[in-house]
N, C-alpha and C positions, 0 to 999 in steps of 0.2 A: 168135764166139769158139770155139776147138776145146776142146772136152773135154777132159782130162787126168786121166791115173790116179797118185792124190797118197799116196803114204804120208808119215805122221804118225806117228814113235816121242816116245811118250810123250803120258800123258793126265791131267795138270793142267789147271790152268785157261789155259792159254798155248796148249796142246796142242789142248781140247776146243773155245775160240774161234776157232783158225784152221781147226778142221773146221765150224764153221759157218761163217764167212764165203765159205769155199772150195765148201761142200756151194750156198750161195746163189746163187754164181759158174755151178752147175752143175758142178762137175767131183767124178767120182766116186773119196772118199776112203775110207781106214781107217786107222783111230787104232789103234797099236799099244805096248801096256804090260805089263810085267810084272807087274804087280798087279792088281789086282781095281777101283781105282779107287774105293775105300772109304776110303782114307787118305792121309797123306804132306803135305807143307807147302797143300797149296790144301784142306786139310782142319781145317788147326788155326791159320790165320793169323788176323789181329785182324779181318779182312774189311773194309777200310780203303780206300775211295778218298782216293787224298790230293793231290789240287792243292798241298795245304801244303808237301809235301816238297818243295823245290826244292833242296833242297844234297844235294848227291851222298854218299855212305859215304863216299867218298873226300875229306876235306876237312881243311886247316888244325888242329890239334888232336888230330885222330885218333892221330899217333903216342905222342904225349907221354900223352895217354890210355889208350891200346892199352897202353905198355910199363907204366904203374900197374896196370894193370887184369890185364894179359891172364896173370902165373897163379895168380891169387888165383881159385880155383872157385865163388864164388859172384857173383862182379863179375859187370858186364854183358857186358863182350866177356872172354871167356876163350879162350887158345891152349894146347892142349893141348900141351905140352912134346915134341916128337917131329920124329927126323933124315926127312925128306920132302921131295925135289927140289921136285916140283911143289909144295907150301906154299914153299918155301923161293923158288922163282922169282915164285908170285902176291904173295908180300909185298914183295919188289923192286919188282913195279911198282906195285902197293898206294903205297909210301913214294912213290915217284915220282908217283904219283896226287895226292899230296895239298898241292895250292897252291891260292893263292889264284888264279893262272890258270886253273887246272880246273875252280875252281867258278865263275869268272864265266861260261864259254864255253858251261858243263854247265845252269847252271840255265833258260833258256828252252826248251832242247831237254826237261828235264825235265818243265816245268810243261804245254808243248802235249801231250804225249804224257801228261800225265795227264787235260786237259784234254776232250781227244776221248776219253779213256776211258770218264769219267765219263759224257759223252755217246749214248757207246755201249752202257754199262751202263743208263740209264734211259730208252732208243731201246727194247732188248733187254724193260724191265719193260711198254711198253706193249701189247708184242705180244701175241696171245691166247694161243699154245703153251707163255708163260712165268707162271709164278706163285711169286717169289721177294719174299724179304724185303730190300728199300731203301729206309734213310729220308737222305735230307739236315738233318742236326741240327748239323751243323760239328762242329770236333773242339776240345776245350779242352788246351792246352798248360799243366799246372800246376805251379808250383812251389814250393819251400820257402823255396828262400834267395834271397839276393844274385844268388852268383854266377848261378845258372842262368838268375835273371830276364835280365841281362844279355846270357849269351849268347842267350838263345830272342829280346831286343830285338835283337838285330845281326841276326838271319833275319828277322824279322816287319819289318824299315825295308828288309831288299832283295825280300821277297815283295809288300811294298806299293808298290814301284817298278813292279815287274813285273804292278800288278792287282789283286791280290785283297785282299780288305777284311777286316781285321784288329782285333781292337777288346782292349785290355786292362782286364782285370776283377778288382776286388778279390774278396777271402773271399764280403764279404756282395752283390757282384752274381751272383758264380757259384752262391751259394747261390738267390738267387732264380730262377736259369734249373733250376738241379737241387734243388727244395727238401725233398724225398723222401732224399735221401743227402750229409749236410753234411761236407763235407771239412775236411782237417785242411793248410794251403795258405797263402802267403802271398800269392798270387794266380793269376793264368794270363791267356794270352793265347789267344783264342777265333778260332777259324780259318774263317771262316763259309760256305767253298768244299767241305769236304769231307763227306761220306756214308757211311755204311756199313750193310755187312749182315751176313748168316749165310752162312757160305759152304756148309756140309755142306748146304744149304736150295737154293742155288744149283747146286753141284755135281750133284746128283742130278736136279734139274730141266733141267741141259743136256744130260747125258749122254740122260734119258728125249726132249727135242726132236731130239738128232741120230739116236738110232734110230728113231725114226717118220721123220724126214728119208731113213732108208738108207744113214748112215755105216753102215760093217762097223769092226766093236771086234774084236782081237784081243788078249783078256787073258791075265796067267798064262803071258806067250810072250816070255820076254828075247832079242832080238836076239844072234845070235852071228857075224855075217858080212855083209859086202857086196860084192857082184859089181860090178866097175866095167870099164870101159872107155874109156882117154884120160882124156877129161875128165867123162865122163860115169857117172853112179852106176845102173846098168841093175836090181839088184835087192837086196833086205832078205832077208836070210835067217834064217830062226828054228829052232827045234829041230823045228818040224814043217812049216815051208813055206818057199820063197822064193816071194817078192811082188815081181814085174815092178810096173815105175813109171817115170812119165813125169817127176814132181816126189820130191824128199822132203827132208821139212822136220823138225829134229833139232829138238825141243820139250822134250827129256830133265831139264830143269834141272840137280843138282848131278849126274847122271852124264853131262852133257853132252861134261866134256874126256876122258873114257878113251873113251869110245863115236867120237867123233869121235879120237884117234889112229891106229884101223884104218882111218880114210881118208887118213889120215899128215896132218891136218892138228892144229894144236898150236893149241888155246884153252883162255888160263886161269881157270877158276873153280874155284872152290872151293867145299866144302858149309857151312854158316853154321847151325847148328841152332839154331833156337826150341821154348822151350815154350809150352804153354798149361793152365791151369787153367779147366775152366768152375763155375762158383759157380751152383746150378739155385734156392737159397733165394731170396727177393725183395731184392734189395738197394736199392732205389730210386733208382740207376743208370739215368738215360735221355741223356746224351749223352755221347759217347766220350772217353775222356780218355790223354793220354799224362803218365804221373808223370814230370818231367823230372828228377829225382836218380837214379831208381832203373831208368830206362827201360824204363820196364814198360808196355803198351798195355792200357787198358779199354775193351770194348766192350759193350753191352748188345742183344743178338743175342734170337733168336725163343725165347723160352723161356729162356732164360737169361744169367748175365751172364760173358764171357769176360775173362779177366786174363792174357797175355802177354808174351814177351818174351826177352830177352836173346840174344847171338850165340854162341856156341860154334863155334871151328874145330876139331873134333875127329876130323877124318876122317869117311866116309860108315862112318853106325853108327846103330841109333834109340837107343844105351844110354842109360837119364833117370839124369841127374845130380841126386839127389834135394837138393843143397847149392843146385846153382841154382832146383828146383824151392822150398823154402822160402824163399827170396828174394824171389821173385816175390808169395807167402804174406804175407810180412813186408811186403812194401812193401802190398798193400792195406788192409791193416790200419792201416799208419801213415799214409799218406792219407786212409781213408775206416775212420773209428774204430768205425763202428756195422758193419761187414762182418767176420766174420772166415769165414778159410776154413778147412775140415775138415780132419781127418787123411786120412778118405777122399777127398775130395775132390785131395788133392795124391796120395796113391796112385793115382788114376785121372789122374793126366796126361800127356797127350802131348807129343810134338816131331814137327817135321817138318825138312825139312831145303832150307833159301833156296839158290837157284846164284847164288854173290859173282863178279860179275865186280871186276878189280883197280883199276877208276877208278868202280864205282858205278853204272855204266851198261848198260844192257839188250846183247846183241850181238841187231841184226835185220839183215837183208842177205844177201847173197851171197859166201860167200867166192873168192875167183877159181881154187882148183882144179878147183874142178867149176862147170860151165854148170848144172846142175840141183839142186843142192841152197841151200837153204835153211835160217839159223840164227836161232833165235828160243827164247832162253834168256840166262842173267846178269842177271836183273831186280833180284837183291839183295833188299830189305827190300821192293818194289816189283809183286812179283809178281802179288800180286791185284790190285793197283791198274790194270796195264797190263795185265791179260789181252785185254780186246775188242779196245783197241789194237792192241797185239802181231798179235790173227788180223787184226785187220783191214790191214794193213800188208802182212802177207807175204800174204794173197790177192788184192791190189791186185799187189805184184814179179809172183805167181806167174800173174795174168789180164793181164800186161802193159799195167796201169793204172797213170797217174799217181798217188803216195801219194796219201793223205789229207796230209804234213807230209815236211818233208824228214828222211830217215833217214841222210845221212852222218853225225852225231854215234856212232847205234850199228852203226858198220861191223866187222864181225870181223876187218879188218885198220888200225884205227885207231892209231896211236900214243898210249901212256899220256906220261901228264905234261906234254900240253903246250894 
């Protein structure tokens, strides 16, 4: 196989696994980011493998929900009020996204592609060079009412179609699987496929494997140009070099569509902002739970316990919306009565910022203007979850190997809504 010199803009976890699999491949990479690689959504995510997730963002309900929800500021999905083409075109196809055709066609391509993720993630934990925090403790799905039971039963009867083993649990079984932290619940549905970890624990530990490996990291260095020719993308230019390349693979997540216009090619995402709150007191919290009213994600991470959530389309901004910050506050409190979280505690909270593509669905592939680049971004809520995936996918296109799984579902020129 011949060698190839790959640049890689942008260094999440999308960005940093397809420098390993590539850096494996033999072909000599550099991950290039404007930051420091200390922060940003693979920094403050719930650290969630989720096989569970099989229904896309994009599904059945979403709008009738979205338009309750979206400008009330402290809801779960909130749309910041503002005239924006490019918002105004992703939510056309967003609305068109959301059938019940979509999600039948969407969920196997979902579930393999978490499937081999997970795989890849705890392939990854056996290695020596790695030493990261992953437990497989499945994820409990809990809720308060009626209704949510109902709908999280309509997911759990087509995820058990498709495989995975599903079990619903009263107050007092979930208390005995978590007897340390008694929730406030009228039951939950336990998801026994999925894992999680710390990601700030991960992140730092792939970053320290790919430079003993001899990726070159370009931080602190925003892309401002690229040199192309026909069809071909010949070099990265930055405020202090251009970078000759044979491959180059856009990993950028939500500044993926403006970065990708100066190639005149048009992909819609959007940035989707999460926060997080981490809780460092003991809360005796040990298996993951998603509050289904409040959609808020708990995790119990290496030292502490993380509470996340909600989607914010407010344009690329880190501004904390301290209304949604108390939300997230309020909901762990009303679920798990014996936790409350601090004043400081919500003053030190982060957000990062998800790239939404408008059906849900990751873009991996090739788009057909250029023979040599490579897009592997729009992972949505999914992000950490598909990272090894994801590298591992485009260093398979990029070594002209057979996938791992078939990847037309996330083509960057797929058609929404059908």
């Amino acid at each position: 196989m011949t060698q190839k010199k790959i640049v890689i803009i942008g260094g999440g976890i999308v960005g940093l696994c397809t420098a390993y699999y590539l850096n494996k491949e033999g072909h000599e990479v550099t991950v290039v980011d404007k930051g420091q690689l200390k922060s940003g959504a693979s920094f403050v995510n719930a650290g969630y493998l989720t096989p569970s997730h099989i229904i896309p963002l994009a599904a059945p309900g979403m709008i009738s929900k979205g338009f309750r929800w979206m400008f009330k500021a402290s809801s779960p999905f909130y749309i910041q009020p503002r005239l924006d083409k490019d918002l105004i075109q992703w939510g056309l196809k967003f609305m068109k996204s959301c059938t019940p055709t979509h999600v039948q066609q969407s969920m196997q391509a979902i579930l393999t592609i978490n499937l081999l993720s997970k795989q890849l993630f705890l392939e990854m934990q056996k290695q020596p060079e790695f030493d990261f925090h992953l437990e497989t403790k499945g994820l409990l799905m809990a809720y308060k009412t009626s209704q949510a039971e109902k709908e999280e039963a309509e997911v759990a009867v087509q995820a058990k179609e498709l495989g995975l083993k599903i079990d619903q649990l009263g107050p007092e079984e979930v208390l005995q699987k978590q007897p340390l932290a008694p929730m406030n619940i009228a039951g939950a549905y336990w998801y026994e496929s999925d894992a999680h970890s710390t990601p700030e624990v991960f992140m730092k530990n792939i970053i320290g494997v790919l430079k003993n490996a001899g990726v070159n990291f370009i931080l602190e260095n925003e892309v401002t140009h690229f040199t192309t020719q026909g069809r071909t993308v010949k070099s990265v230019g930055t405020a202090q070099e251009a970078l000759e390349l044979d491959e180059l693979v856009i990993a950028s997540g939500a500044w993926s569509e403006s970065l990708l216009k100066s190639l005149g090619i048009r992909l819609s995402v959007q940035a989707g902002k999460g926060y997080r709150i981490n809780v460092s007191q003991p809360t005796g919290i040990t298996i993951p739970s998603i509050l289904l009213e409040a959609k808020v994600a708990v995790t119990p991470m290496q030292g502490f316990t993380r509470f996340g959530g909600t989607m914010e389309l407010s344009g690329i901004n880190h501004h904390i919306n301290t209304k949604r910050v108390a939300a997230i506050a309020k909901a762990a409190s009303d679920y798990y009565p014996h936790t409350s979280i601090t004043s400081e505690e919500r003053t030190q909270a982060q957000c990062g910022l998800r790239p939404l593509s408008p059906d849900g669905l990751p873009f991996i592939g090739r788009p057909s203007a250029y023979n040599n680049l490579v897009l592997a971004t729009g992972h949505s809520m999914m992000g950490w979850s598909l990272g090894p995936a994801t590298g591992k996918l485009v260093a398979e296109l990029i070594s002209n190997q057979q996938t791992s799984m078939p990847i037309d579902p996330f083509s960057p020129e797929r058609n929404y809504g059908v």
